[in-house]
KEDONU-50485 format. One line per 4 residues: number of its first residue (from 0); their letters; for each residue z, x, y of N, C-alpha, C. Coordinates in pm, 1 decimal. Atoms other than C-alpha are relative to their C-alpha. Layout:
REM residues N
NUM> a> Z X Y Z X Y Z X Y  ...
REM end
This chain:
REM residues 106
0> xxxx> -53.1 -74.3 -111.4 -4986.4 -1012.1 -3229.5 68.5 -93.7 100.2  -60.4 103.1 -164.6 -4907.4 -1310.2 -2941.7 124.3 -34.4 -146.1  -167.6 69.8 110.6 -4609.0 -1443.9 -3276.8 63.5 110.6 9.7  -71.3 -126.8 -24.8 -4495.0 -1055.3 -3210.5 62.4 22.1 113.4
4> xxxx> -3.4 24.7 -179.8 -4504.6 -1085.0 -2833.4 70.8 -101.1 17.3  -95.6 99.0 20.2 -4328.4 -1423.0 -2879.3 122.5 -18.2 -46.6  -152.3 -59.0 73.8 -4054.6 -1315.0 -3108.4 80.8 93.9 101.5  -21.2 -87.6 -80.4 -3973.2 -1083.9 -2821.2 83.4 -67.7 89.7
8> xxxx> -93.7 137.8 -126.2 -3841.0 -1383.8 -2588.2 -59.2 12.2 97.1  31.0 4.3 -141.6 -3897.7 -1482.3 -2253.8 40.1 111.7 95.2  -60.2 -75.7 -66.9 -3646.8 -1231.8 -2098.3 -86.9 156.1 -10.1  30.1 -126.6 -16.2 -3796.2 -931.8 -2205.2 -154.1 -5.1 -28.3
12> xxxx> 134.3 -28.2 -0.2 -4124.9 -1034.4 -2212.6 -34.2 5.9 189.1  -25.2 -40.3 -186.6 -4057.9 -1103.6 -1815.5 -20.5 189.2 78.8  -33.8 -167.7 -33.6 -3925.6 -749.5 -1795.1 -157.3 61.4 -30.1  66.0 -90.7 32.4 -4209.6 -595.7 -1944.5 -154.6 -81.9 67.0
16> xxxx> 126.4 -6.4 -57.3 -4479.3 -776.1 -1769.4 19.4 19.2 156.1  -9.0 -60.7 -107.5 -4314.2 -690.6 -1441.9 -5.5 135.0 15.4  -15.9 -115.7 -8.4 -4253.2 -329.6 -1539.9 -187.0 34.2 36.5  174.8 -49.8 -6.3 -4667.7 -318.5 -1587.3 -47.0 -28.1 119.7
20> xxxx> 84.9 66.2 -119.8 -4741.7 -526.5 -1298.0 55.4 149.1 120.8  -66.9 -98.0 -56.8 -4494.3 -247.4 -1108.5 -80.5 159.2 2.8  88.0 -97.6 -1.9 -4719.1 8.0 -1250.2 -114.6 31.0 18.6  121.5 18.4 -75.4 -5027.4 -97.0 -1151.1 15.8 17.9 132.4
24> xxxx> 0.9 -3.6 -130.3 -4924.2 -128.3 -807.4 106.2 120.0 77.8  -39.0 -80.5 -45.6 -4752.8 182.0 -774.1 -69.7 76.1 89.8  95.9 -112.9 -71.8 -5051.2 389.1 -669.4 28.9 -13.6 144.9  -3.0 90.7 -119.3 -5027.7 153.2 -368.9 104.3 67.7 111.9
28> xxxx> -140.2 -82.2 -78.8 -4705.6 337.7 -260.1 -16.5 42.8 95.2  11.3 -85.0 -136.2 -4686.4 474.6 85.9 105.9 53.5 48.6  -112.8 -62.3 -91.6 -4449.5 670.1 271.2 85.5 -108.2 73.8  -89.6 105.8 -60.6 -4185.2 487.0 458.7 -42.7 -92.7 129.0
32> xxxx> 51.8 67.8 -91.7 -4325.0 274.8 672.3 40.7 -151.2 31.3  -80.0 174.1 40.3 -4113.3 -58.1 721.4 -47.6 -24.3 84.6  34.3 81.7 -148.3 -4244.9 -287.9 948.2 21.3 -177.6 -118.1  -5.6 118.1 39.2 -4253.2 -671.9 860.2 -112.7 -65.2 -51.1
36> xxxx> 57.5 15.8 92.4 -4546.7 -653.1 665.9 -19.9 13.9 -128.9  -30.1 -24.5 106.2 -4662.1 -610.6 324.4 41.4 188.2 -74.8  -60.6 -188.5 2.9 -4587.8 -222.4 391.5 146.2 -13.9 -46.0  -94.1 -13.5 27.1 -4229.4 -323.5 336.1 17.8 26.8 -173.8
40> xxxx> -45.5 -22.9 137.7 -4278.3 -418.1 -46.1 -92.1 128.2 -11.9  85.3 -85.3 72.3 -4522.8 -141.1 -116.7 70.4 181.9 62.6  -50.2 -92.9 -36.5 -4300.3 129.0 76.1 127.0 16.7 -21.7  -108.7 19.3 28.1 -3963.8 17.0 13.9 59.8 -88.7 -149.3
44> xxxx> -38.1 48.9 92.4 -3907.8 -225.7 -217.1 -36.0 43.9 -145.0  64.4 -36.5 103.0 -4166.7 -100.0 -504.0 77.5 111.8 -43.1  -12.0 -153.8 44.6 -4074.0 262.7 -521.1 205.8 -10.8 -49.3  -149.2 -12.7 41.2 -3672.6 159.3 -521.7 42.7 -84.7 -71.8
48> xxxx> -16.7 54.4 95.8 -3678.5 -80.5 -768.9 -75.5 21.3 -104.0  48.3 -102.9 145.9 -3896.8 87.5 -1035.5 86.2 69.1 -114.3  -112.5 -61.8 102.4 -3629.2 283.6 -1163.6 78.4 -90.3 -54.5  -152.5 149.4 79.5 -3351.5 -19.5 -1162.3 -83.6 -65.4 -107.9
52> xxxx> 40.2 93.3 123.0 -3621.1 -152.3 -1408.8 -47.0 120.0 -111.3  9.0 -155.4 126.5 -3669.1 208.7 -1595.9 140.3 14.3 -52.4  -153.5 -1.2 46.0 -3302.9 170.3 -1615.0 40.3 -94.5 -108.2  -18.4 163.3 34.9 -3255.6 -224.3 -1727.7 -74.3 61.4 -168.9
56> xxxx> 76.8 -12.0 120.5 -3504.1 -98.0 -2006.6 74.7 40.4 -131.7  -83.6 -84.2 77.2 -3324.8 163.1 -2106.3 116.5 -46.9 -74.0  -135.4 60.4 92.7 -2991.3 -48.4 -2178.2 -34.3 -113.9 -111.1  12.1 82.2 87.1 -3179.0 -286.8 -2327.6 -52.7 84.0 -167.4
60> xxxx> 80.4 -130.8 106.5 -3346.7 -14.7 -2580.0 205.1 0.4 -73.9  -123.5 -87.9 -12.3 -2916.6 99.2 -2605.9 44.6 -141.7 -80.6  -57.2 180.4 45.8 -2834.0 -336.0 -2684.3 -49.2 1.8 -143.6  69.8 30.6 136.5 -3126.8 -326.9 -2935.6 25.7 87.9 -102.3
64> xxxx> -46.3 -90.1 94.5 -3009.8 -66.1 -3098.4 84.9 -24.6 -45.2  -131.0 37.1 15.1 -2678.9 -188.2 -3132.8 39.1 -106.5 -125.2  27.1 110.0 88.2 -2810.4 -496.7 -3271.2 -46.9 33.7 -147.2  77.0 -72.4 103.8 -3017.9 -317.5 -3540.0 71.7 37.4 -145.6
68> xxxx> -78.2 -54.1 88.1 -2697.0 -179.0 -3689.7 53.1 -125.9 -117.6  -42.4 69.7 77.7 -2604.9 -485.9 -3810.4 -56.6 -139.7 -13.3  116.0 70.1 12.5 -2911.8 -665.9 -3856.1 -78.2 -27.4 -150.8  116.4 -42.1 83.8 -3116.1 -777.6 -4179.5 -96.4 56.7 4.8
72> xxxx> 133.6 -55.9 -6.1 -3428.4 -606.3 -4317.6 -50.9 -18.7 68.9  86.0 35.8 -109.5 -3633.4 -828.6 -4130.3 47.0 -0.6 126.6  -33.0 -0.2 -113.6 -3464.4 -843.8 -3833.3 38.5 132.8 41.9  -22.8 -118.4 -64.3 -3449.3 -471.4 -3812.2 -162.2 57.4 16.4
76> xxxx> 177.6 30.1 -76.2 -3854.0 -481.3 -3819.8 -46.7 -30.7 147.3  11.3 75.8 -165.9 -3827.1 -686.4 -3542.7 26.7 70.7 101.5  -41.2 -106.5 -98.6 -3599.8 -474.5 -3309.2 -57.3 117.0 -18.5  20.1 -115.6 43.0 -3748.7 -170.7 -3416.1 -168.7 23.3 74.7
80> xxxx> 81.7 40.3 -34.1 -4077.8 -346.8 -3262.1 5.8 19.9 169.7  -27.2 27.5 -158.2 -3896.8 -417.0 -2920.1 2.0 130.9 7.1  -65.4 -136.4 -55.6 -3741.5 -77.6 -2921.9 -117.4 63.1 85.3  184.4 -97.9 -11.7 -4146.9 57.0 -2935.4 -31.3 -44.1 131.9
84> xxxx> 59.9 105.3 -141.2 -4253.3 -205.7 -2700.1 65.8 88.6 132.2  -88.0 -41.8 -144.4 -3976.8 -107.1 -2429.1 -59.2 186.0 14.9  10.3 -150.2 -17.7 -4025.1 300.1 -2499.0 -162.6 34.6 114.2  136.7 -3.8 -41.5 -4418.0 209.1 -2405.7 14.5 -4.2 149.9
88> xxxx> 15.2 73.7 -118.9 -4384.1 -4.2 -2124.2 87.6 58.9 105.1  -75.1 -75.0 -108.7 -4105.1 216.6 -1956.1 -36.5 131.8 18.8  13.4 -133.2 -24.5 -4259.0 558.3 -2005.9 -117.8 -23.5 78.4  83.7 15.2 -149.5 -4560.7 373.9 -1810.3 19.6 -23.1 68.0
92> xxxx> -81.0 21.9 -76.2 -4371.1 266.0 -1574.0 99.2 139.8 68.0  -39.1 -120.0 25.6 -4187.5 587.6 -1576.0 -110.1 138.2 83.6  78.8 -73.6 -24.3 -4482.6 782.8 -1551.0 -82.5 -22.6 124.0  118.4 31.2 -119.9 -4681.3 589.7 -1275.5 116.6 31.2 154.3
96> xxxx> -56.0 -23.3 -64.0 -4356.5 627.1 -1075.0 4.3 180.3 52.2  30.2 -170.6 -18.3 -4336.5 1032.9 -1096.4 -107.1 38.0 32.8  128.4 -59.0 -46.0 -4681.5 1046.4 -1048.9 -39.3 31.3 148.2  23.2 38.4 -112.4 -4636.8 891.4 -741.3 105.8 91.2 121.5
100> xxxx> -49.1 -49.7 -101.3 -4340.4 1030.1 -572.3 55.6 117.8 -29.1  -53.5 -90.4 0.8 -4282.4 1353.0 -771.9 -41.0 111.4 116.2  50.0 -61.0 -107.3 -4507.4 1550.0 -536.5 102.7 -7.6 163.4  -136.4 27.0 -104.9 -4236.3 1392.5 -273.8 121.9 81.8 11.1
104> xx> -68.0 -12.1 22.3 -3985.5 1495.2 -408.7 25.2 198.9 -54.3  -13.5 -137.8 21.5 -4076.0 1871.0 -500.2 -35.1 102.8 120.6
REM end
């Protein structure tokens, strides 16, 4: 599993341990409350960069796919791995976000 996680690269292993870390600390979310504490990231910054990384995911999912087409056997194993990986890690991400501010928003 970590030679799976490794094959993955640095870049999108980045991505995907920020997307989690993002989703853990969503709950955290608060209403708008800016001041020059840590209320800023957990009111502003968190909740409006969640998506730009539900997004980022998404094109990368759109790249790997791309790649896939004209990829060997094994190397369509591989992407076919990330694709999973990303679908996971952005629908939690995804999900901890809506959880949080669909009620907001309806």
């Amino acid at each position: 599993m970590l030679k799976e996680i490794k094959e993955m690269g640095p870049l999108r292993n980045s991505l995907h341990v920020v997307a989690l870390l993002f989703a853990l600390l969503m709950p955290f979310a608060t209403g708008p409350d800016y001041s020059d504490t840590w209320d800023l990231f957990f009111g502003g910054i968190l909740p409006a960069t969640a998506p730009i990384i539900v997004i980022v995911i998404g094109l990368d999912i759109m790249m790997t796919s791309i790649w896939k087409s004209d990829a060997a056997a094994d190397r369509v194993l591989q992407l076919n791995r990330v694709i999973r990986t990303h679908l996971i890690v952005g629908g939690i991400l995804l999900a901890a976000w809506l959880a949080v501010f669909l009620p907001v928003l309806v």
